[in-house]
VEXFI-174530 format. One record per residue (C-alpha): x, y, z; residue in one letter. Coordinates in nm, 2 decimals. Example, Ala and Ser with C-alpha at 12.3 -4.5 7.8 and 13.67 -1.06 7.14 Angstrom:
! VEXFI-174530
       px       py       pz   res
     1.23    -0.45     0.78     a
     1.37    -0.11     0.71     s
//
This chain:
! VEXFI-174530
       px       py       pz   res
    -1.30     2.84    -0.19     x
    -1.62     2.62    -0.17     x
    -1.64     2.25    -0.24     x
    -1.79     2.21    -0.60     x
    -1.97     1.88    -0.70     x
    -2.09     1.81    -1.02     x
    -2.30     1.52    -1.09     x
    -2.20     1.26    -1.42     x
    -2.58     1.18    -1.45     x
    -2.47     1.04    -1.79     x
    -2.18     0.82    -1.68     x
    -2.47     0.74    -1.38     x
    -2.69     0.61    -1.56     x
    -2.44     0.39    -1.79     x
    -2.32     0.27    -1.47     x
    -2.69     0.14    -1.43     x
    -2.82    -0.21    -1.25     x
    -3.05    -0.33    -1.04     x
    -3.05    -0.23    -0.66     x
    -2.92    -0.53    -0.39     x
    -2.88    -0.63    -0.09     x
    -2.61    -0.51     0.17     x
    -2.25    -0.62     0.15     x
    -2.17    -0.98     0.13     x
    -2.10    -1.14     0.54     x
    -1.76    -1.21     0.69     x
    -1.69    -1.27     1.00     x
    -1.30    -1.34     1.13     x
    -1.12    -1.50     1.47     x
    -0.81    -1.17     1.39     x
    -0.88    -0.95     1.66     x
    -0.79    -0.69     1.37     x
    -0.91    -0.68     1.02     x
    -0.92    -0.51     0.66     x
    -0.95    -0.56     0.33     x
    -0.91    -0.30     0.01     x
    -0.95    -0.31    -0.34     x
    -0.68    -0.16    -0.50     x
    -0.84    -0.13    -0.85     x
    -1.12     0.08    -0.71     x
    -1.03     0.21    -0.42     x
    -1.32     0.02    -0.20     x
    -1.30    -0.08     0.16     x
    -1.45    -0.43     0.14     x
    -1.34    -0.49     0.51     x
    -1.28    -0.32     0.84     x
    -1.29    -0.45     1.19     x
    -1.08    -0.28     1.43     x
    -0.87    -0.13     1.13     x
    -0.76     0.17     1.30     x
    -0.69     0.04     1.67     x
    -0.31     0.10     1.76     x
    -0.10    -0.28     1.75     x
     0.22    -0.41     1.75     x
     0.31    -0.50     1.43     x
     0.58    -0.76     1.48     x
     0.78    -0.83     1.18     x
     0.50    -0.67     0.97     x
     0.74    -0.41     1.05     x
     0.98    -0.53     0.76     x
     0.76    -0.40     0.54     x
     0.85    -0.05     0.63     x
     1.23    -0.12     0.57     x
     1.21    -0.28     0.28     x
     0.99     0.00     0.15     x
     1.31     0.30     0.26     x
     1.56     0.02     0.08     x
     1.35     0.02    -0.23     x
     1.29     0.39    -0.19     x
     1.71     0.43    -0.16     x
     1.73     0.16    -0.48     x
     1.49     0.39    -0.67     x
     1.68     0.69    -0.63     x
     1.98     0.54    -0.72     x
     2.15     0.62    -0.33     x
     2.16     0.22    -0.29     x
     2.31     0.01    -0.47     x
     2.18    -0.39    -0.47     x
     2.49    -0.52    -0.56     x
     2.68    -0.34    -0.25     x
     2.82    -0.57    -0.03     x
     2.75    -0.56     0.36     x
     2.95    -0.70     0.64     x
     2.82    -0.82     0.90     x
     2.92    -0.68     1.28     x
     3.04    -0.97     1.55     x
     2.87    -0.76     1.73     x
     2.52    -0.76     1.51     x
     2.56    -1.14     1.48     x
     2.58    -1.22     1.91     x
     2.28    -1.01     1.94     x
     2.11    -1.21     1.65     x
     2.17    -1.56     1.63     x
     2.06    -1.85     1.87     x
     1.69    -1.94     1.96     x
     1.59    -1.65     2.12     x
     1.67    -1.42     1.86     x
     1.37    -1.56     1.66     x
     1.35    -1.60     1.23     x
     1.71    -1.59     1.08     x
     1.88    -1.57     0.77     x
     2.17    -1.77     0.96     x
     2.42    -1.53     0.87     x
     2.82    -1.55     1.01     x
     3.01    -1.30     1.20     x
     3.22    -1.14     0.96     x
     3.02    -1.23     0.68     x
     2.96    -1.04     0.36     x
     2.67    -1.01     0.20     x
     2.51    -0.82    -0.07     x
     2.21    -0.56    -0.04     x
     2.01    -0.80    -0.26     x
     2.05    -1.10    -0.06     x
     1.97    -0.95     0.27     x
     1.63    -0.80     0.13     x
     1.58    -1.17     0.05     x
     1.66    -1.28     0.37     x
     1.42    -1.02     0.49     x
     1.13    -1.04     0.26     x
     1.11    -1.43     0.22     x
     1.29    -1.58     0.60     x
     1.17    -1.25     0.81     x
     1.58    -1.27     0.92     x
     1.59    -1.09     1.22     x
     2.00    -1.09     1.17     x
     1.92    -0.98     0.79     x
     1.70    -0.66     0.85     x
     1.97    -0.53     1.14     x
     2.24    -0.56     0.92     x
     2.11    -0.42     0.65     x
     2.00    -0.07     0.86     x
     2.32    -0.07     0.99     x
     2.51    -0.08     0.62     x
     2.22     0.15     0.53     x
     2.27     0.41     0.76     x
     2.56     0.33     1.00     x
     2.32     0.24     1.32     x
     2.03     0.09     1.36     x
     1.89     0.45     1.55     x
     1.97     0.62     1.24     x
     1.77     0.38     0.99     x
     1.49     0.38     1.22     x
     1.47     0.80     1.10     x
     1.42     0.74     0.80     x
     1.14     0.49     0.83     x
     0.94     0.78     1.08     x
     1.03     1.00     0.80     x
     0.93     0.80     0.53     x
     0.62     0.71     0.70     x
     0.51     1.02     0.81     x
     0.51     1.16     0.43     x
     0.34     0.84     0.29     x
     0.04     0.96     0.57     x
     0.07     0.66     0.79     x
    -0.02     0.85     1.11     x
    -0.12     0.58     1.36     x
     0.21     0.41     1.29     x
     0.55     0.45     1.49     x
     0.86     0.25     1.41     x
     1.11     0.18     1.70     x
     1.33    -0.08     1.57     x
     1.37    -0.15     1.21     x
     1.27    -0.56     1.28     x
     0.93    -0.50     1.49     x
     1.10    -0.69     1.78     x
     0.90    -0.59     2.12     x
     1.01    -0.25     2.29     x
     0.73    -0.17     2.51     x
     0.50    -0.01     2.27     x
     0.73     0.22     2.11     x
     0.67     0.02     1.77     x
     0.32     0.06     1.66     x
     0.06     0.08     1.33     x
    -0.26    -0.03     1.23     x
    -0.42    -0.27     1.02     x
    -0.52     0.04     0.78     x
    -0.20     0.18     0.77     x
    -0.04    -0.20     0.68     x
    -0.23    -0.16     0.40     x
    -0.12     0.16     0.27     x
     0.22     0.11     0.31     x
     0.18    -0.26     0.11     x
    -0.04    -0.03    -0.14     x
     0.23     0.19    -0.20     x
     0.51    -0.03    -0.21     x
     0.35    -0.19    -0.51     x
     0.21     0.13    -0.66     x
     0.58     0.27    -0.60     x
     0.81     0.00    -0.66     x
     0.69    -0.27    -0.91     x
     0.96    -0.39    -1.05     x
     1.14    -0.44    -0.67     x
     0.82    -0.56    -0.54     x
     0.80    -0.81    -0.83     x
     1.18    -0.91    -0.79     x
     1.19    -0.97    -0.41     x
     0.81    -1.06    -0.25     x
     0.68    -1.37    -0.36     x
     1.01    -1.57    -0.36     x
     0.88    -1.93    -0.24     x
     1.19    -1.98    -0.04     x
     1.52    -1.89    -0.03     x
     1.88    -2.07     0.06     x
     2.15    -1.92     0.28     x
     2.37    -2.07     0.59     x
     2.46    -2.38     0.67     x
     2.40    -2.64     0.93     x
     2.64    -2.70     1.24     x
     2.84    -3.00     1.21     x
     2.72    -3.18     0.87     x
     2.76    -2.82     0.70     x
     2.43    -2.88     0.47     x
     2.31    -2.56     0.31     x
     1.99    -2.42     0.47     x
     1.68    -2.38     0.26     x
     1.40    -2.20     0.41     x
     1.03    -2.18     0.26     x
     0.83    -1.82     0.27     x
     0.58    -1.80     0.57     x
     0.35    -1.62     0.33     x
     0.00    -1.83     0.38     x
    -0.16    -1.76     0.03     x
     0.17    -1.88    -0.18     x
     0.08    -2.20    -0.36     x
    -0.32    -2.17    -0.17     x
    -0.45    -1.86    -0.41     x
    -0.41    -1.75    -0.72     x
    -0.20    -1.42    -0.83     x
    -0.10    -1.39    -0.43     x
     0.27    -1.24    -0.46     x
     0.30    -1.08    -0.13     x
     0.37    -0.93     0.13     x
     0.45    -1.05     0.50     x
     0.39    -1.21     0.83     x
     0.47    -1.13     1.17     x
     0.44    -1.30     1.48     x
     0.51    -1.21     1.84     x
     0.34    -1.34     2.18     x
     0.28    -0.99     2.21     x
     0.12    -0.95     1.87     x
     0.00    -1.24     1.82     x
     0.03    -1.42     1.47     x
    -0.08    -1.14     1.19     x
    -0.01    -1.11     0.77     x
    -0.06    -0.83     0.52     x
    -0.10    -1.01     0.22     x
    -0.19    -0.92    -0.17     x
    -0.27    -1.10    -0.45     x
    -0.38    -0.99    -0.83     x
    -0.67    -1.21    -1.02     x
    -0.80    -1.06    -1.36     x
    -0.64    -0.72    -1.29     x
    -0.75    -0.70    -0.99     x
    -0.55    -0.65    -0.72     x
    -0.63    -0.69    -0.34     x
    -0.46    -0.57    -0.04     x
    -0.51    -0.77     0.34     x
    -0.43    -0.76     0.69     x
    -0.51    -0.95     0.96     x
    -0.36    -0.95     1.33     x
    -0.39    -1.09     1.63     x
    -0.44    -1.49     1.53     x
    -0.39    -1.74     1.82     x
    -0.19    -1.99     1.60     x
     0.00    -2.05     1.25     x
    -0.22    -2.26     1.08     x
    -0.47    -2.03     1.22     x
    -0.31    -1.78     1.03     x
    -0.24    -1.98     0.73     x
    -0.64    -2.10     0.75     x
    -0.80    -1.72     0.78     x
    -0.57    -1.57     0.56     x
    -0.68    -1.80     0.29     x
    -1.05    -1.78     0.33     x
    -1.01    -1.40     0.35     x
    -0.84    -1.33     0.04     x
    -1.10    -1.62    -0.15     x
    -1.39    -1.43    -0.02     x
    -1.28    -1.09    -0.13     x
    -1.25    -1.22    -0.50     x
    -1.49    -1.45    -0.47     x
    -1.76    -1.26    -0.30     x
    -1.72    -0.93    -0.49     x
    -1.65    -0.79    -0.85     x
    -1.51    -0.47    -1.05     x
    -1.63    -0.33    -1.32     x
    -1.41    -0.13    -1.54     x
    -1.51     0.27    -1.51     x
    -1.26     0.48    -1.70     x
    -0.95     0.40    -1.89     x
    -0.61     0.51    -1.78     x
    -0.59     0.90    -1.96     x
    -0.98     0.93    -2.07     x
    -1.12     1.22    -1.99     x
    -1.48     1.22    -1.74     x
    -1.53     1.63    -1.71     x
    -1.37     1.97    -1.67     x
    -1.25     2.18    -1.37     x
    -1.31     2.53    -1.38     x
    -0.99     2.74    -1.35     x
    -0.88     3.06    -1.21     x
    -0.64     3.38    -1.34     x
    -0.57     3.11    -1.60     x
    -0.44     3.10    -1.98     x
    -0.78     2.88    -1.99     x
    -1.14     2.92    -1.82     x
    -1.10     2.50    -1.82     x
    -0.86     2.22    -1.76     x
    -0.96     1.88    -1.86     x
    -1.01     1.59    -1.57     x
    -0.88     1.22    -1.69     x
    -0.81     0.94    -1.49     x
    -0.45     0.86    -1.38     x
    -0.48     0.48    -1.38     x
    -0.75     0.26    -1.50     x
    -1.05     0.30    -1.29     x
    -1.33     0.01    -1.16     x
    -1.62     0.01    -0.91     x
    -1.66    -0.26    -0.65     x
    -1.97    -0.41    -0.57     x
    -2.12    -0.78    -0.41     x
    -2.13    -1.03    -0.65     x
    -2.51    -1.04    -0.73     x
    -2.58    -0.77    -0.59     x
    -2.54    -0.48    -0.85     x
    -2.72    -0.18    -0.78     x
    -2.79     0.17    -0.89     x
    -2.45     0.38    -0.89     x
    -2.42     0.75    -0.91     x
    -2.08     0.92    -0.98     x
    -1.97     1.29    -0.93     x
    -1.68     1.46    -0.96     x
    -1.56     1.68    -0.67     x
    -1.31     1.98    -0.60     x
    -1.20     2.25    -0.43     x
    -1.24     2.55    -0.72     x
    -1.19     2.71    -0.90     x
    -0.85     2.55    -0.95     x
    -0.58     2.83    -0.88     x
    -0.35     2.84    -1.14     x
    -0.07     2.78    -1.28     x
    -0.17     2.38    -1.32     x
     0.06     2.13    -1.42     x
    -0.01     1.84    -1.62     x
    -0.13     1.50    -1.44     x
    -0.20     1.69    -1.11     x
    -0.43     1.61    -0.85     x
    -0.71     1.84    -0.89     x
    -1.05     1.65    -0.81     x
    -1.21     1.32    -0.73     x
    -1.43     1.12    -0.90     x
    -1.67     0.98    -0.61     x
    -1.91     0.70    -0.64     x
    -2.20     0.61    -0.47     x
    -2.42     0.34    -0.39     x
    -2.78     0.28    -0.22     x
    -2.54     0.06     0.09     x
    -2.20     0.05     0.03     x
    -1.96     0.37     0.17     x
    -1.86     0.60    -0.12     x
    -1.57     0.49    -0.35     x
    -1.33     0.79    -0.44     x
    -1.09     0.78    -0.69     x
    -0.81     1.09    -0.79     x
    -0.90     1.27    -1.14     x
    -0.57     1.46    -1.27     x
    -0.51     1.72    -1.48     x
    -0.54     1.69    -1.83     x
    -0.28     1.98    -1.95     x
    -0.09     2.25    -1.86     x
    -0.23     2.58    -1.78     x
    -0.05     2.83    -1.69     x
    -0.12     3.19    -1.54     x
    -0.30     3.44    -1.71     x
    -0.13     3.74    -1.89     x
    -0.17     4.10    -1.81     x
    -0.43     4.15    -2.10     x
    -0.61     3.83    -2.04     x
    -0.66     3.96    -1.65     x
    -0.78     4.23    -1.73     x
    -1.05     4.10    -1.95     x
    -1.12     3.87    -1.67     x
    -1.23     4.13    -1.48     x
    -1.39     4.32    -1.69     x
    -1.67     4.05    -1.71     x
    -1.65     4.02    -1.32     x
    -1.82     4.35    -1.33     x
    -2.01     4.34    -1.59     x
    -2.19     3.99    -1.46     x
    -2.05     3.76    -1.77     x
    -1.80     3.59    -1.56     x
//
């Protein structure tokens, strides 16, 4: 099959505007940096994105994302209750052991409750104990985040430990894959995401001797300093660093961050901020295609139809620097003829955009119907104008 790309030259030229300058400036202290638009798809940031780190309890983020997965399918319950291990709690409690929940040995706690002391303390004690009520043993929860991270396509990333604690390198990701797997946490799971990230704190424990009850704020920098932010999470390591993926939605508008690799927490707090205000700030989206309208047609083969409709699965924008508009082409590509049978809402093409300095935006185009194979007599007719040329 050949790669077939078929210019929009009317949706082009809608699309129209003046031609600009070259993408906004940024500069950042992170060693490691990136920055994605979710409602277009554009890269608005990369430094470093792809360069192998430790994650530190960025980490969570993967398993939260194989509890939510679990919750979805209906294989986890929230309400179940977890106990936790004297033996859990000796390795995780104390100074060294780093951000707690403050849970007890013996305790019991629900599934809920620990994904809040995850998501909104970083609870080292919280994120072992829930693995282990997960899946028995630590070891065995760590499987399914590999597994779960291999099929979301997160292939610089390895997972070692379910907390991002240091183990010599066996733990690893990227800045670009951080971002996917916040991307499809919130793509996936919306109503969990909605429910657990973005708590501003969150009270469990009590204190030694005077038996107050503990109440610990969220480390995320952007809660309460920008706009829509609802997410995600910090990490922080000597190894690591002090890093954040972050997300916020303005307008509709959502953006996805990461930074890593910070010398200090107010650093963090201080860059995270600033990166997040110049991604709205220093760049807009304009609305392309509504969620279900249809841009074009595929061409199908050994089909019930010559044609299967191409519509947008989600409302689609372009990104571009604030001022800056410029000329925009848009083309739809695929690999076709399509083979059929086709099922409704499948990924059959991209709509790619183009500008005169900015790298190309591609979006998915989906099926707009079924089509299913062709019949014996339809085949045959096929064929038939095969030879004779009318095909």
């Amino acid at each position: 099959m050949t790669r077939k790309p078929f210019y929009l030259l009317a949706s082009a030229a809608i699309l129209a505007m003046p031609a600009g300058a070259a993408a906004p400036p940024f500069d950042t202290p992170a060693s490691v940096a990136y920055m994605i638009d979710l409602s277009s798809g554009a890269v608005l940031y990369a430094k470093d994105a792809d360069r192998r780190i430790p994650p530190a309890s960025m980490a969570k983020m993967m398993t939260t994302h194989v509890a939510f997965d679990l919750i979805k399918r209906g294989q986890l319950d929230p309400n179940k209750i977890c106990t936790v291990r004297p033996e859990t709690w000796q390795q995780w409690h104390g100074t060294a052991a780093g951000s707690l929940m403050f849970l007890s040995p013996g305790e019991q706690v629900s599934v809920a409750n620990l994904l809040r002391g995850i998501v909104t303390l970083s609870g080292n004690d919280a994120t072992e104990v829930l693995a282990e009520c997960i899946s028995g043993t630590s070891e065995a929860f760590v499987a399914l985040m590999n597994q779960q991270s291999q099929a979301m396509g997160l292939t610089n990333s390895h997972w070692g430990n379910p907390i991002g604690w240091p183990d010599n390198g066996v733990t690893y990701t990227t800045a670009h894959d951080l971002a996917t797997l916040a991307a499809a946490t919130i793509r996936d799971y919306p109503q969990l995401y909605h429910e657990y990230y973005g708590l501003r704190n969150f009270t469990w424990g009590h204190t030694m001797g005077t038996n107050q009850a503990i109440t610990q704020d969220n480390r995320n920098p952007l809660l309460g300093r920008v706009p829509g932010a609802d997410g995600l999470k910090t990490g922080h390591t000597d190894e690591a660093g002090y890093g954040f993926t972050g997300s916020a939605e303005q307008n509709g508008r959502r953006i996805i961050m990461v930074v890593a690799g910070l010398s200090s927490f107010n650093q963090r707090i201080e860059e995270s901020v600033r990166f997040m205000q110049w991604g709205f700030n220093a760049w807009q989206s304009r609305p392309l295609l509504r969620q279900g309208q249809q841009i074009g047609e595929a061409q199908v083969q050994l089909g019930s139809a010559s044609t299967v409709g191409l519509v947008a699965p989600q409302n689609i924008a372009v990104t571009f620097p604030v001022g800056q508009g410029r000329n925009l082409q848009a083309r739809i590509v695929y690999n076709g003829p399509v083979h059929a049978p086709i099922a409704r809402g499948q990924h059959i093409a991209d709509l790619v955009v183009t500008t005169a300095d900015q790298p190309p935006e591609t979006m998915p185009l989906v099926a707009a119907e079924d089509v299913g194979e062709a019949g014996f007599f339809r085949r045959i007719w096929i064929g038939l104008k095969s030879v004779v040329g009318l095909a």
